[in-house]
N, CA, C and O of each residue as an XYZ file, in Angstrom:
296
protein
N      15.382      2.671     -3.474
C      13.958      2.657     -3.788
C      13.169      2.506     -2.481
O      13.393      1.567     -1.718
N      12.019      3.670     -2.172
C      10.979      3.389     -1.220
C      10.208      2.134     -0.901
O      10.207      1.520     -1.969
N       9.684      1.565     -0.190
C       8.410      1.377     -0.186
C       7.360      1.550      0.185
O       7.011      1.659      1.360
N       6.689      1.600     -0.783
C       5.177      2.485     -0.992
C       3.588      1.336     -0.940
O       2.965      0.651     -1.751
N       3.474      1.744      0.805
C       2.607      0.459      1.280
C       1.357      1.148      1.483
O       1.378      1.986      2.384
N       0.019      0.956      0.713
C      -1.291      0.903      1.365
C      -2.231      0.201      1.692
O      -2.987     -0.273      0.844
N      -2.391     -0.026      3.083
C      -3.152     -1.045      4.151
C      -4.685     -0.333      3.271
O      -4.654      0.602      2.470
N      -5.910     -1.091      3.710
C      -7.243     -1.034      3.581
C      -8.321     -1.885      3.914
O      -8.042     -3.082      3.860
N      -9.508     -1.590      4.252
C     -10.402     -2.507      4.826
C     -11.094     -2.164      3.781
O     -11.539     -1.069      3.437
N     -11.188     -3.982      2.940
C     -12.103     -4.084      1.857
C     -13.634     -4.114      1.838
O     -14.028     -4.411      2.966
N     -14.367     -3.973      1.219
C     -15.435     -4.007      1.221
C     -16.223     -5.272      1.814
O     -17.392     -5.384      2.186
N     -15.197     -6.149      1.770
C     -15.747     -7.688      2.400
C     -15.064     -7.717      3.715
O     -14.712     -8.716      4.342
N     -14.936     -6.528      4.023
C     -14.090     -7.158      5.969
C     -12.813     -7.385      5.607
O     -12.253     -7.504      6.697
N     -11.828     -7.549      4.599
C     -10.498     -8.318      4.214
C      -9.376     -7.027      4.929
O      -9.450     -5.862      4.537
N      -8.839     -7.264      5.508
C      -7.729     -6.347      5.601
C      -6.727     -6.574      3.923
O      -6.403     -7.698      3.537
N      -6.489     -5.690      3.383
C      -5.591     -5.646      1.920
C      -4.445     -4.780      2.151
O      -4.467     -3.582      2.436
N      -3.400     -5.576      1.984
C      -2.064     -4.803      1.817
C      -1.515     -4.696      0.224
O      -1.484     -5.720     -0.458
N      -1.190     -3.718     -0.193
C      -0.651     -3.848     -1.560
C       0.797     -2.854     -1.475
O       0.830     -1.698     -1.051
N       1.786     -3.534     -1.924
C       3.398     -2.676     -2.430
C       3.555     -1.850     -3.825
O       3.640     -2.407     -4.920
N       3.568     -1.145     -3.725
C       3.859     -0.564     -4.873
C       5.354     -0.160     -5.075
O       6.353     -0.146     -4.355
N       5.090      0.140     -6.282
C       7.058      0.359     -7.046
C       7.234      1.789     -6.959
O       8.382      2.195     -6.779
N       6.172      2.725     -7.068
C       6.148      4.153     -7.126
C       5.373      5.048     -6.480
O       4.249      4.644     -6.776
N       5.211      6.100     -5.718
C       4.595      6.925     -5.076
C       3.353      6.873     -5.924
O       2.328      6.449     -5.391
N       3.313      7.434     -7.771
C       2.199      7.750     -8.422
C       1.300      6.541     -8.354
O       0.105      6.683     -8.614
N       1.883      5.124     -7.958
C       0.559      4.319     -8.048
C       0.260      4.038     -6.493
O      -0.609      3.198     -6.259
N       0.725      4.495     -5.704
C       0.229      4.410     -4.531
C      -0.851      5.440     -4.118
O      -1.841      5.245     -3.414
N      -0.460      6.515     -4.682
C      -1.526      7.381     -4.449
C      -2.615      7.359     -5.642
O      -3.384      8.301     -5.452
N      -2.896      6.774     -6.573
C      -3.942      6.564     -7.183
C      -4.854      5.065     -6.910
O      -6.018      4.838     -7.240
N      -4.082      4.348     -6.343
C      -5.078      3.124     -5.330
C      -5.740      4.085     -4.349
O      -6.949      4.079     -4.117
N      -4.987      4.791     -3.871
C      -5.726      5.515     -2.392
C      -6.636      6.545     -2.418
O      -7.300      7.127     -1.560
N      -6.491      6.640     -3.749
C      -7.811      7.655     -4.635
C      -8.638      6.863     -4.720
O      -9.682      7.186     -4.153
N      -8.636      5.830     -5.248
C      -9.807      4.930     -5.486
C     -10.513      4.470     -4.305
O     -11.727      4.492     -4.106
N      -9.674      4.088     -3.617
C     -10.160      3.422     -2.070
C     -10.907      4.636     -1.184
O     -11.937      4.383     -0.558
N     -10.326      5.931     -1.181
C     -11.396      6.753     -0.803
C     -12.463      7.373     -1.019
O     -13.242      7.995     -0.295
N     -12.391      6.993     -2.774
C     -13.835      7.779     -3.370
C     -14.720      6.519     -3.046
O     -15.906      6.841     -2.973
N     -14.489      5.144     -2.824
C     -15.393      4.190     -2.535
C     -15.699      4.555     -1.140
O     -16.538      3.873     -0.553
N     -15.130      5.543     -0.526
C     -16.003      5.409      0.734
C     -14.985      4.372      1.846
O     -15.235      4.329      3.050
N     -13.934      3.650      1.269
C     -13.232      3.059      2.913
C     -12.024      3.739      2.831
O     -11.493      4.400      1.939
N     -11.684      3.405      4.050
C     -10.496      4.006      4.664
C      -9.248      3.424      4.385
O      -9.180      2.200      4.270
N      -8.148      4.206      4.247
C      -7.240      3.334      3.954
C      -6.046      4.259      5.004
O      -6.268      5.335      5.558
N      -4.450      3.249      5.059
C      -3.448      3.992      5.972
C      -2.260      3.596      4.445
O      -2.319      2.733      3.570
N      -1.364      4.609      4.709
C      -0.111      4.254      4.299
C       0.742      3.718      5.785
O       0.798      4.185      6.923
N       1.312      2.584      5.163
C       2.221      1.816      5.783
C       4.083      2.353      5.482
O       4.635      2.497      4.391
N       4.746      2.571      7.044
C       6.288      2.935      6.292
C       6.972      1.053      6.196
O       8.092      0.779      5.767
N       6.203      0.269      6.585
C       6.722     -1.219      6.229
C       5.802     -1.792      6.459
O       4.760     -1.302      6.894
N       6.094     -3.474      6.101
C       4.794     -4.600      6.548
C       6.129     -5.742      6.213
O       6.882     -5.755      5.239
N       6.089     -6.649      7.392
C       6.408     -7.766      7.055
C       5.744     -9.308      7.469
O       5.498     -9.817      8.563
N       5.599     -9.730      6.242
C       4.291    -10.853      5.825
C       4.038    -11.578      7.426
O       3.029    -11.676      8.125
N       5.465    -12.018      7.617
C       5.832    -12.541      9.336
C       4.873    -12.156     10.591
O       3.999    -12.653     11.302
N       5.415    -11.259     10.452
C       4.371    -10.037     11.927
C       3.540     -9.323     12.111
O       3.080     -9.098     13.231
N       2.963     -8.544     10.546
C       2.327     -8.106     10.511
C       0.799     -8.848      9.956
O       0.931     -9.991      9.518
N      -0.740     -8.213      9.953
C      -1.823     -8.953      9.534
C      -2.418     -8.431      8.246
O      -2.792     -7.260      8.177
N      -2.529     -9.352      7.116
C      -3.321     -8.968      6.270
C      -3.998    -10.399      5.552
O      -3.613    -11.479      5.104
N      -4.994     -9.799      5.719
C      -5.659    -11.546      5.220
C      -5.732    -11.305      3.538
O      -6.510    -12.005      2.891
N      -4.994    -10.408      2.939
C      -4.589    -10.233      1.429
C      -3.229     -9.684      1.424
O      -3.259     -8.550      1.903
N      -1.926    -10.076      1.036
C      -0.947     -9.053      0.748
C      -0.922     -9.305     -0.996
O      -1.323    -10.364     -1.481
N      -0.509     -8.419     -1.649
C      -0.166     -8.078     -3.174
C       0.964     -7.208     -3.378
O       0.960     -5.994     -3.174
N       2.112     -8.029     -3.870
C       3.415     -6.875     -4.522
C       2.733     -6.744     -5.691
O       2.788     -7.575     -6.597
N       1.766     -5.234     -5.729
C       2.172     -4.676     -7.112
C       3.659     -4.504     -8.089
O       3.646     -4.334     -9.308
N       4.654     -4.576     -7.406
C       5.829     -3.825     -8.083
C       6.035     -5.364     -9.016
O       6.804     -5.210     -9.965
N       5.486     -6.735     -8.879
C       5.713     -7.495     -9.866
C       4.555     -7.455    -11.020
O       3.430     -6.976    -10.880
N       5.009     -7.972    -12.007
C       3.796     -7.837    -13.305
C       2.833     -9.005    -13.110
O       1.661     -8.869    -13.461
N       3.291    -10.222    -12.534
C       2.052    -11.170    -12.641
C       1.338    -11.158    -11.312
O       0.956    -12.313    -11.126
N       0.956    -10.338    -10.235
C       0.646    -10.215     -9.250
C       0.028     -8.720     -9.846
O      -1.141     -8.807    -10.223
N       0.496     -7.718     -9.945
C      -0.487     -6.588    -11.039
C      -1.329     -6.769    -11.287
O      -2.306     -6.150    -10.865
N      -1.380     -7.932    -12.289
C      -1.936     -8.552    -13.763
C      -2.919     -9.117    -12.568
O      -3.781     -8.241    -12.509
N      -3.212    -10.008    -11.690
C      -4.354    -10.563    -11.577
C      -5.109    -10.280    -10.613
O      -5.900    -11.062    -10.086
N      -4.840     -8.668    -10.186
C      -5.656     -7.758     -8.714
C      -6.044     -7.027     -9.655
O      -5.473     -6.500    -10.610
N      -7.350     -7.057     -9.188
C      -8.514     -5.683     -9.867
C      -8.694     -5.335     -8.580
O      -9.257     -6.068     -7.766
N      -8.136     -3.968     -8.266
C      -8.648     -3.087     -7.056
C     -10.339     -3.059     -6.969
O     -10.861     -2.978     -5.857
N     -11.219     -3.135     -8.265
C     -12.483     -2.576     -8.036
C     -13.213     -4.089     -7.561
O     -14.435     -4.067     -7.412
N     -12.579     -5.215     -7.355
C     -13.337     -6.336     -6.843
C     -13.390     -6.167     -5.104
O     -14.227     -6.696     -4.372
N     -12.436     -5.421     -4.745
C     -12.386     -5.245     -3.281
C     -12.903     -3.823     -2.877
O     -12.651     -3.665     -1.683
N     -13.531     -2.718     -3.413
C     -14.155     -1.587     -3.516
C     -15.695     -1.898     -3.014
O     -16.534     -0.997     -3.002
């Protein structure tokens, strides 16, 4: 299994990292994030350690899913 990482600068300044489980939901965050107008990168890794995100989110779990609304950071 891949992982399917998209970095983004939220609407509040936040750098946001989110994992996804599947290509199809990675590229429909990155739909969203560009019709709002910010920029986003795909990541080929991130580790929490070394890398910066003043938000990380594993989508690929259900209770971490369950309590990110992409459109609060839009």
């Amino acid at each position: 299994m891949g992982r399917y990482i998209l970095k983004f600068k939220a609407a509040t300044g936040f750098a946001v990292v989110l994992e996804f489980g599947g290509l199809p939901a990675l590229e429909g965050a990155e739909k969203r994030v560009k019709e709002a107008g910010l920029k986003s990168e795909r990541l080929p890794a991130f580790n929490l350690q070394f890398d910066q995100a003043d938000l990380y989110m594993d989508m690929r779990d259900p209770h971490c899913a369950a309590q990110f609304d992409l459109e609060d950071w839009l």
